[in-house]
N, C-alpha and C positions, 0 to 999 in steps of 0.2 A: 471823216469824209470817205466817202465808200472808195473803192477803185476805180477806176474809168473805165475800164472791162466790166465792171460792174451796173448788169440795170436787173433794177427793182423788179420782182415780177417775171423776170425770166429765168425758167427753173436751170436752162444750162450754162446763161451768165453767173448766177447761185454757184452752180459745181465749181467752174474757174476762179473764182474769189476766193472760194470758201479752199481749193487747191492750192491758189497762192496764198492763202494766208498760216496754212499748215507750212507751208516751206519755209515760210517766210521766220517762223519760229526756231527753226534751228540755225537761224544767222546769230552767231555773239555778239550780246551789246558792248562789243569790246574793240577798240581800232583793231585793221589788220596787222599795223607794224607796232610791235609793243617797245621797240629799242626808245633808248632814251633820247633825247634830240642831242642831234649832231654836237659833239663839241667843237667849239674853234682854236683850233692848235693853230698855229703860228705855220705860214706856209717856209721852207727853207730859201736861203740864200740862190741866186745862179752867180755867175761869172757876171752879168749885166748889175747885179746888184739885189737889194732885197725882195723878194718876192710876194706882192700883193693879192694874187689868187694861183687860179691853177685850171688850168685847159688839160684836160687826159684826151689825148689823141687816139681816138680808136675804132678800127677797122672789125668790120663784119664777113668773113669771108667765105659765103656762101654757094659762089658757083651756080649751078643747074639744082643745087638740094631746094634753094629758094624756092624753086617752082614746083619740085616731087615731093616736098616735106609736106605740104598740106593736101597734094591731089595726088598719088603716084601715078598717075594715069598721063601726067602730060611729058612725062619721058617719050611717049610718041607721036606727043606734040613740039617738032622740031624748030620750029618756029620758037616757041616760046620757050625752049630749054635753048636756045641760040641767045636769047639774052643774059643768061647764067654764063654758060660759053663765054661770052666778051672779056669773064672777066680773067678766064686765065690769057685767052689769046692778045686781049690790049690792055685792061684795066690794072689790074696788076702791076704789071710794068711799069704803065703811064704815074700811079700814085709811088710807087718806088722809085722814079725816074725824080716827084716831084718836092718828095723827101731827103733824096740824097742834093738836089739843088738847095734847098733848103735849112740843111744839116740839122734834120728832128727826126727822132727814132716814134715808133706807133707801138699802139699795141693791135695784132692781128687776130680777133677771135674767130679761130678755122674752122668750121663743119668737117667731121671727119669723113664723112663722104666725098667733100673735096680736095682730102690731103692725100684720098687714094686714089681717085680719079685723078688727080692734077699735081702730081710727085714735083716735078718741074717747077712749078707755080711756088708754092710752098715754101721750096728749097730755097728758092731764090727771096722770099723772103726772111727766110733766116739768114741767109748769107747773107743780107745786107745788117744785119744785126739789129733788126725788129722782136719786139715779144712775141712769142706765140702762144696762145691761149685758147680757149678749149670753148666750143660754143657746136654742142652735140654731136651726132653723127650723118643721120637723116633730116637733120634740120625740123626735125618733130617737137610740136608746143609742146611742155612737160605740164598737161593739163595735171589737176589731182585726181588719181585711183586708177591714170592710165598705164598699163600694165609694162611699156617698153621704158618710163624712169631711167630705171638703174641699167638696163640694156645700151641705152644712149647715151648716157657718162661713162660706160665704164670700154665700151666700142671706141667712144673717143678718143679716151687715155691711151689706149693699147698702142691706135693708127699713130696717134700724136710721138707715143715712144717709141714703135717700130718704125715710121718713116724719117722723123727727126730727131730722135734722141731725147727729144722736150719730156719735162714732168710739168705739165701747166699750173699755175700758180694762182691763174685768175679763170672766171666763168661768165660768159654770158647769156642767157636762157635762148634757145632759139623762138623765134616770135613775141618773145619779151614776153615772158608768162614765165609763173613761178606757182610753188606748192610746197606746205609743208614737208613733206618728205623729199623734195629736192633738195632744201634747204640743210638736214639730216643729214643727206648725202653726201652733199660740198664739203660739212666739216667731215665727214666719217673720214672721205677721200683724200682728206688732206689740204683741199684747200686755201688759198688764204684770203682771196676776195672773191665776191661775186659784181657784176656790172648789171643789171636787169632792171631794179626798181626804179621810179620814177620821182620821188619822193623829198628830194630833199639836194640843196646846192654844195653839200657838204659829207666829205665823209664819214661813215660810223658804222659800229659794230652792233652787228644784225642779236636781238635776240630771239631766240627760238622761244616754240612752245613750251617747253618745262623747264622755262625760265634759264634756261643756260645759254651763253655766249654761242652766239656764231661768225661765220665768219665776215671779216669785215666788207660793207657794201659802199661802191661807189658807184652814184647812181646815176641812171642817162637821163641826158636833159633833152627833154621831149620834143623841143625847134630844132634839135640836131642830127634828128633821124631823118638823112638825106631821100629817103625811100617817098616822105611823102609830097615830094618837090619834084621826083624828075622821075618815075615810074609807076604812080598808080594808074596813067591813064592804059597803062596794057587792059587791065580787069576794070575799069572803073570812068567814070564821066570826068573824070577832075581833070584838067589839062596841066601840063609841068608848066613848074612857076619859071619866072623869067630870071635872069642875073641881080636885075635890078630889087626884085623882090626879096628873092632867098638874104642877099646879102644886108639888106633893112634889116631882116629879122636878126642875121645872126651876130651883125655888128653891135646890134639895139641890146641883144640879150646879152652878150657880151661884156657890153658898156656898164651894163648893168649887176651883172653878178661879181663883174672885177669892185665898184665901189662898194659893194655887198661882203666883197671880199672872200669869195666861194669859189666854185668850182665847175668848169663847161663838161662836158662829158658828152661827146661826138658820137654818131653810130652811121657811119658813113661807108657805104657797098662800092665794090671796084665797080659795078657793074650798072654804077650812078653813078659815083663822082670822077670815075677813072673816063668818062667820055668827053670830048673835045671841051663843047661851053663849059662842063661842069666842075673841068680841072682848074680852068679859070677862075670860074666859082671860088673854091679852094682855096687856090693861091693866095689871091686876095683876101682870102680873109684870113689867111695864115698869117702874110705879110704884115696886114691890121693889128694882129694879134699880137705877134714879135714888137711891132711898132713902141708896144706900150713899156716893155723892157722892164716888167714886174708882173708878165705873167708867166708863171711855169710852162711850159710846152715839154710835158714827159708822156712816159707811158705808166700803166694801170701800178705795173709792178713797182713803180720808183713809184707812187702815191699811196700806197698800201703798205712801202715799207717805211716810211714814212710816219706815215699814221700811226705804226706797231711802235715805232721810236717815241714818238711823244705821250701814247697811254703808257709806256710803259716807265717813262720818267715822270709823268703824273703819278701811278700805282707806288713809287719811289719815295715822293715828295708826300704822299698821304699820310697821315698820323696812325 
């Protein structure tokens, strides 16, 4: 069947078909993610008792990069770098205010452009003994062949161990995009998980292109990106969804991947969730969540090391 840009007879519909079908040529008739599927390792014990999935709690800490990562022009758009803003001045606080009530540690992946700008912010989240994790500099998509890659992981690492001492363990792509040579990088770097792909309710170990292990990926579950609930309407028609809503989904999905026996993976911004209704939001479904008392409530690092424990007592048991 022709393309739908395609009519018959029109010599410059002709050119665009005949252009997309050249490109279209160099797509692999090969999935993008070639790892094996997830295996299911047994999730560990808590204090509450055995544990039948696993919630990773985790924070995107973005600041004012959220807004200059994709336009740098709106740093003298005050208004709109004032919503970034919120989140060292309340948001921040408000979700560490609602963690320490709560007694669950997060994992926080920082924009290193935030950890310089907002020393204070930061700090106070390691002081509270959160993970800190590494989620670029300039909060720039790591599209493939774009030349700042290895400029914005390794500006990261720097800010991350000059202002906190941290050597981050875990990555999360800013804008949720990835590239093979990102991928490259994380293990070069040391790595030991990445959080970005979408793919699957379970953890596993990424393989790369020449067929060699990478590092292990825990993936975000796509209804837990608080961004598209309660701030697309800055740039966008869609209106923030109500209490009522957001918490349908997340309890629905919830319900669901616990009897599935999998894994939530939250991507949740101070500078959303850290706001009045939204912490509410939150709460609730935290509380939801503890309720069930076999689900893990950790951060990235304690599911990654985790996971290294039981391939590696698989690798053990192998013949």
């Amino acid at each position: 069947m022709p393309h739908k840009r395609h009519r018959a007879g029109d010599p410059s519909s002709e050119f665009v078909y005949l252009t997309l079908i050249t490109s279209m040529t160099r797509v692999p008739h090969l999935p993008a993610n070639q790892a094996p599927l997830a295996p299911h390792y047994p999730w560990p014990a808590t204090p509450a008792g055995p544990s039948k999935s696993a919630l990773f709690l985790a924070v995107d800490v973005d600041a004012e990069a959220a807004w200059t990562g994709k336009e740098p022009k709106n740093h003298e758009r005050l208004v709109t770098m004032s919503y970034g803003g919120y989140e060292a001045r309340v948001g921040v606080p408000k979700l560490l205010e609602l963690f320490r009530d709560l007694e669950l540690k997060a994992t926080f992946f920082t924009a290193g452009w935030a950890a310089e700008a907002h020393p204070a912010m930061v700090e106070s989240i390691a002081r509270d003994g959160h993970e800190i994790a590494h989620h670029g500099f300039y909060h720039i998509m790591p599209d493939p062949g774009t030349p700042e890659i290895v400029d914005e992981l390794d500006r990261g690492l720097e800010v991350l161990k000059r202002r906190l001492g941290v050597v981050p363990k875990g990555y999360r792509a800013p804008a949720g995009e990835s590239c093979e040579q990102l991928r490259v990088l994380l293990k070069e770097r040391g790595f030991q998980y990445s959080s970005s792909w979408r793919d699957d309710v379970r953890p596993y170990r990424q393989r790369l292109a020449d067929g060699t292990d990478g590092v292990i990926e825990l993936p975000a579950t796509m209804t837990f990106d608080d961004w598209m609930y309660g701030l697309t309407h800055r740039f966008s028609p869609r209106s923030m969804f109500p209490r009522e809503h957001v918490l349908s989904i997340w309890n629905d999905e919830l319900e669901v991947t616990r009897d599935w026996g999998g894994m939530i993976t939250t991507v949740l911004h101070p500078q959303v969730s850290g706001r009045a209704m939204r912490t509410k939001i939150l709460r609730e479904f935290l509380e939801k969540a503890r309720s069930y008392n076999d689900v893990w409530i950790t951060t990235g690092e304690q599911i990654a090391a985790h996971f290294e424990q039981c391939e590696s007592a698989e690798k053990v048991k192998a013949p």
